[in-house]
N, C-alpha and C positions, 0 to 999 in steps of 0.2 A: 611717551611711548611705553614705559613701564605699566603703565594704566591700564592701558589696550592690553595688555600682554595678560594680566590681571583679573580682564573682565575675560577675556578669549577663556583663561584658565577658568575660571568659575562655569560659562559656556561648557566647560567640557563636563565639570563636576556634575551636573543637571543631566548631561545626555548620558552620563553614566548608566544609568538602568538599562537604557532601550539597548545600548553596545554590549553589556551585559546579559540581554533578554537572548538575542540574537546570536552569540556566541553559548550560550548555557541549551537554551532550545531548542537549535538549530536541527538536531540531530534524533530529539526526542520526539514520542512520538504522545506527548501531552501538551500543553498551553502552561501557560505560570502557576503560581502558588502564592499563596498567599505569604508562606516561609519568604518564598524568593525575592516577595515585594519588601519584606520587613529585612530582611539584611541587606541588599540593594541599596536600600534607603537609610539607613542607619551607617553604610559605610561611606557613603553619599554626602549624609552629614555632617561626619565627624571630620572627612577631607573638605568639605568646603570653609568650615570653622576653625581651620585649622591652619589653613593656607586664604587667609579672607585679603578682601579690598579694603584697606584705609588710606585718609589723606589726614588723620587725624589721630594723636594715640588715645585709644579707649573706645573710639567707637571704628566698629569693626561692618563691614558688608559684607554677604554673600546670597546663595541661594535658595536658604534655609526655606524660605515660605512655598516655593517652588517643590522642592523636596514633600515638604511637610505635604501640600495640598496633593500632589500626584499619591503623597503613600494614602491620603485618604481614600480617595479617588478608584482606586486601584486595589488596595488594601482594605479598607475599610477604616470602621472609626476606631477600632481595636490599634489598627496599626498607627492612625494618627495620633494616639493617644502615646503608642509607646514612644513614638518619636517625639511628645512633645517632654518627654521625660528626660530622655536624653538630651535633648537641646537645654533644657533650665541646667541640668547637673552639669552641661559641659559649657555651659555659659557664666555659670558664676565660679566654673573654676578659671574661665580665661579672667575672667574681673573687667576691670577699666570702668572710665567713669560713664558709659553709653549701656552698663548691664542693666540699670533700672529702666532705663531704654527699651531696649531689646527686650525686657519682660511685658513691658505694659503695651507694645505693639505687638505682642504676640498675643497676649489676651485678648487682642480686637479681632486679626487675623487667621487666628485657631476656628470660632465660631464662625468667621465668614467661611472660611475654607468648609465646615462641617456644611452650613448650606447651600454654599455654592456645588456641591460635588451630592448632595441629595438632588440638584434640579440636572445634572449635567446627563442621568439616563433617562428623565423622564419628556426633554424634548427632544424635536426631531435637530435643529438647528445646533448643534452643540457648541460650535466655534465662538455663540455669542457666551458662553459661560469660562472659554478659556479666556476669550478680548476680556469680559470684566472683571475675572481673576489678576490676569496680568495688569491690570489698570490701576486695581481696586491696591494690590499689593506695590504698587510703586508708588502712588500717592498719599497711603495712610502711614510707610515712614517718613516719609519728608512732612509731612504736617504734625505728625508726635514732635521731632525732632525743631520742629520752628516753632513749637509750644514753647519745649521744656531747654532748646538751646540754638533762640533764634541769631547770636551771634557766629555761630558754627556755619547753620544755612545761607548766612548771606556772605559770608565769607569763600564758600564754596558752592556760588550757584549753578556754575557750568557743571562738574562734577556732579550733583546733586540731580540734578536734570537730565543728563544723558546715562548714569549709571545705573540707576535703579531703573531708568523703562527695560536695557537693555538685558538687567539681571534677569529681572521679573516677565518683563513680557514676551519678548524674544524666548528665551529661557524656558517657561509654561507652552507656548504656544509650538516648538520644536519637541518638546519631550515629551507633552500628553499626542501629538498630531502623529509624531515617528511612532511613538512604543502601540498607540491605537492601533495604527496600519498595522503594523506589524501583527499584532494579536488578533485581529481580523483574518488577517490571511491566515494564519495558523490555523484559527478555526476551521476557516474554507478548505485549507487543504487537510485535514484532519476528517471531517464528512467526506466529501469526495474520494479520500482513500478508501474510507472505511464502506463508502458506498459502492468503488469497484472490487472493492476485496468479496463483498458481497455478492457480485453480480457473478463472481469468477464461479464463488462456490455454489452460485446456483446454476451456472452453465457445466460446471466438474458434474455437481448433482444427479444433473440428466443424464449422462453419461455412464454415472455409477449405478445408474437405478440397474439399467441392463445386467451389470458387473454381477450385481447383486442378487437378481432373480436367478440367475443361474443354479447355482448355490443349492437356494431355498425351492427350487423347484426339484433339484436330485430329492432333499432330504426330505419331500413332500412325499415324493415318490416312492421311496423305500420304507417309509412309516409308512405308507398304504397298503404296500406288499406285506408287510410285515405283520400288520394291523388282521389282513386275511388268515391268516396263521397256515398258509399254504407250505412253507418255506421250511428247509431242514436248517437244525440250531446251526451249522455249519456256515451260511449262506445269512443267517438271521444276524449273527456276528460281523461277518465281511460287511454287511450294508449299513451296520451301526457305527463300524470305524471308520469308512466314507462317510456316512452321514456327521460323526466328530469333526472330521477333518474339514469337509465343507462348512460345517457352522462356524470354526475356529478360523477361516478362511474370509468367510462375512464377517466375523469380529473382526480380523486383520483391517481388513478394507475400511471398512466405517471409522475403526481408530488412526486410521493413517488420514483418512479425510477430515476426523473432525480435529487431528490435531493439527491442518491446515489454519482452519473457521478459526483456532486460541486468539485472541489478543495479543499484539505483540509484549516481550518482557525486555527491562533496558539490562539486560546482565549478560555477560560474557562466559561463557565455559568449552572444556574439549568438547569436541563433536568430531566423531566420525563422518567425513564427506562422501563419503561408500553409502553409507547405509542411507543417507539424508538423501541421496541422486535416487536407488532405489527405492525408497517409500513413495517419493513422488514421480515418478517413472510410473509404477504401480497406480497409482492413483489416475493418472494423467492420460493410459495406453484405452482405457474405454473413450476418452475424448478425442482422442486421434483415430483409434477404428471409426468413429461416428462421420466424422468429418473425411474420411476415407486418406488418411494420411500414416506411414508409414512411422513407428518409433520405434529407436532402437540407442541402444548405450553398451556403451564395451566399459569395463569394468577391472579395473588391477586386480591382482590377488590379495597383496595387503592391506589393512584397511590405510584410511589419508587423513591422518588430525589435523584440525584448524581449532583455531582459537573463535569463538563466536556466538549467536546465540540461534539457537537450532531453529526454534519457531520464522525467526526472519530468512533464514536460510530457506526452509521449505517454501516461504513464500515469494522469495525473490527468486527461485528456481521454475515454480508454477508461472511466473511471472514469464520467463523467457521463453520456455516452453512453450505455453499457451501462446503466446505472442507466436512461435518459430508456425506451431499447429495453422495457426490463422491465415499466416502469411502464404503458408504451401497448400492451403486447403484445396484449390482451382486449380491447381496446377496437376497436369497428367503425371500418374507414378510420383505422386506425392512424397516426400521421405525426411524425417528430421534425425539426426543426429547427434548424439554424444560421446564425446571423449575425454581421457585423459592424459596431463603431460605434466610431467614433473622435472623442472630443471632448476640444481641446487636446492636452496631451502624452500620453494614457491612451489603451486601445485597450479594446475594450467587445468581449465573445465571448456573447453571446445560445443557449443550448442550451433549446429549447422542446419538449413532448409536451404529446399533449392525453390522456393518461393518467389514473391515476384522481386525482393529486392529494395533497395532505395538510393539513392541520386548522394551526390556529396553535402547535398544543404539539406537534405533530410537527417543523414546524419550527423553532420554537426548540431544540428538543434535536439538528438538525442540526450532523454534526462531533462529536458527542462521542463520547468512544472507547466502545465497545461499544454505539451505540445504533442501529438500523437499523429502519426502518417497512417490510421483509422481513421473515417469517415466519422464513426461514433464511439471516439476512442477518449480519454480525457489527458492522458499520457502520464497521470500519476501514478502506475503501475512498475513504470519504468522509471521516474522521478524516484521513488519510494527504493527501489530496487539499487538505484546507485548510490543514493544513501546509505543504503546496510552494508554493499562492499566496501565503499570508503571507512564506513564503522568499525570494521574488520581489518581494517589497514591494507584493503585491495587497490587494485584497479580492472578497467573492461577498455576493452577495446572492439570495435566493429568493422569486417570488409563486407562491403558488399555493390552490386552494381545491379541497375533495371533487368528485371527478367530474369539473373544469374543466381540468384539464390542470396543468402548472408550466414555471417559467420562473426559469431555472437566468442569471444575469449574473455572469461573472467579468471583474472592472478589471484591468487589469496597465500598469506604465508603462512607456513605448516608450522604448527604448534609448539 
């Protein structure tokens, strides 16, 4: 029983990365590192070396090859190499008479792993490269091992036999197959955000072009007046500080837009929630005239600090918004709405349409990644969106019924 218990633990030391991956990047809005592979696996190694399998003092079991090959794999040969560093230093300081062992199976193992993890991107089939990893490393200790101490092996063949497939091949074929998925889907949802984030600011775009010509079509106008030299110096001044103000006005607008389009940043600072509602209100109100939909937001007097990072904020706000726009667009006397509510330390952000609405299983399945109550929606927008609140240490909540409208509350705590 102790055994099982033994190997379960080593089992866990191997899946360490991917538990790891999944908690570290959960939230971020990049894929791994190569940093992240190399102490991953280096902590990886030093607990499985540490806490190993014997039935025998001096020679020791664990993961090590498993480790080693994924930090190839994954890491590169830079990081194979660091870890086989630390494996030799942290192996002759454990000692026992199985270290000359352990070194000379790892000089077979090291370059198998080096080639085996050069063919594992270049075919399509890849599972055949994890099957012969795991194979290749459970059979090439036990044959060192019945070389140089074949009374050891045959004294423990059942041990022998069922511990190392299950280290090694179970072991490789769970940790390269999970952390793979996993960094897979990251990908995909990392494009796909990046491609609605895209599509948002080119449907805002069209909307702002309008915004914008306004503007540039007064100060066209008054340099042409101006340009006639018809005009008393009086009159020539009044059209010049319009014409300031309207250009200063097109500055505003375009930098309020293109600090939408930023890249998201993973850093937390004060932000005014006043002023962040108003940039993108501002931004958003040409997209709702277009779509023939009413916007409007009531606003405190004071300003509302949150703790968070402003660029996500604008865009999880564009996010509801646009979403509220879309839903109310059909609908007679269109209208969406903003408010605020502050009770105790929390600030309450109300985004209401009297749109068409959604059902209790539409909602529940709000947030999850790929699910969108759009026809040609991907629902990462909103996926994306409950990430940054919960990042911010919020929550949202939704009512809403067919036909009735909805009513979007995000909590966030004040600074």
């Amino acid at each position: 029983m102790s055994e099982i218990k033994e190997i379960l633990l080593q089992l866990l030391f191997s899946l360490t990365p991917f538990v790891l991956y999944n908690i570290y990047y959960r939230n971020l809005e990049v894929n791994y590192s190569r940093r992240f592979i190399i102490f991953t696996c280096s902590f990886c190694l030093i607990l499985s070396m540490t806490f190993p399998l014997s039935v025998q003092d001096g020679l020791v079991f664990d993961v090590r090859y498993v480790i080693i090959f994924f930090g190839i794999l994954f890491g590169g040969v830079t990081t194979g190499f660091i870890l086989l560093v630390e494996f030799i230093i942290f192996r002759l300081y454990i000692g026992g008479s199985g270290t000359l062992d352990a070194l000379i199976i790892l000089a077979i193992t090291f370059p198998l792993s080096i080639l085996l993890s050069s063919f594992y991107y270049k075919i399509r089939k890849k599972y055949w490269i994890t099957f012969i990893a795991g194979i290749s490393f459970s059979i090439i200790p036990i044959v060192v091992l019945y070389i140089t101490k074949p009374d050891y092996i045959l004294s423990n063949v059942t041990f022998n036999i069922l511990a190392m497939p299950v280290h090694n091949c179970l072991g490789i074929w769970l940790l390269i197959t999970l952390f793979n998925k996993s960094v897979t889907d990251k990908e995909l949802y990392l494009k796909v955000i990046q491609n609605e984030k895209v599509e948002t600011i080119n449907q805002v775009a069209a909307s702002l072009a309008h915004e914008v010509r306004n503007p540039l079509t007064t100060v066209l106008g008054f340099l042409k007046l101006i340009r006639a030299n018809t005009l008393d110096w009086e009159k020539t001044e009044r059209f010049i500080d319009i014409s300031i103000e309207e250009i200063h006005r097109t500055e505003q607008i375009l930098s309020d837009y293109l600090s939408i389009s930023k890249p998201l940043a993973t850093f937390h600072q004060h932000i005014d929630l006043v002023v962040q509602l108003k940039t993108v209100v501002e931004v958003m109100t040409p997209y709702a005239n277009m779509n023939n939909v009413s916007l409007e937001a009531s606003y405190p007097a004071a300003p509302v600090h949150i703790t968070g990072n402003p660029t996500e904020m604008k865009q999880l706000l564009v996010n509801f918004i646009k979403n509220a726009i879309e839903a109310s667009a059909d609908m007679p006397k269109a209208r969406v709405s903003i408010q605020f509510l502050q009770h105790l330390r929390r600030v309450q952000l109300e985004i209401q349409d009297n749109g068409v609405g959604m059902d209790e299983e539409q909602m529940s399945r709000l947030g999850s990644i790929y699910y969108s109550t759009k026809s040609n929606g991907t629902g990462l927008g909103l996926t994306f969106s409950y990430q940054a609140i919960r990042s911010m240490n919020g929550t949202i909540s939704v009512k809403s019924e067919p036909y009735s409208g909805t009513v979007f509350t995000i909590s966030l705590p004040l600074a």
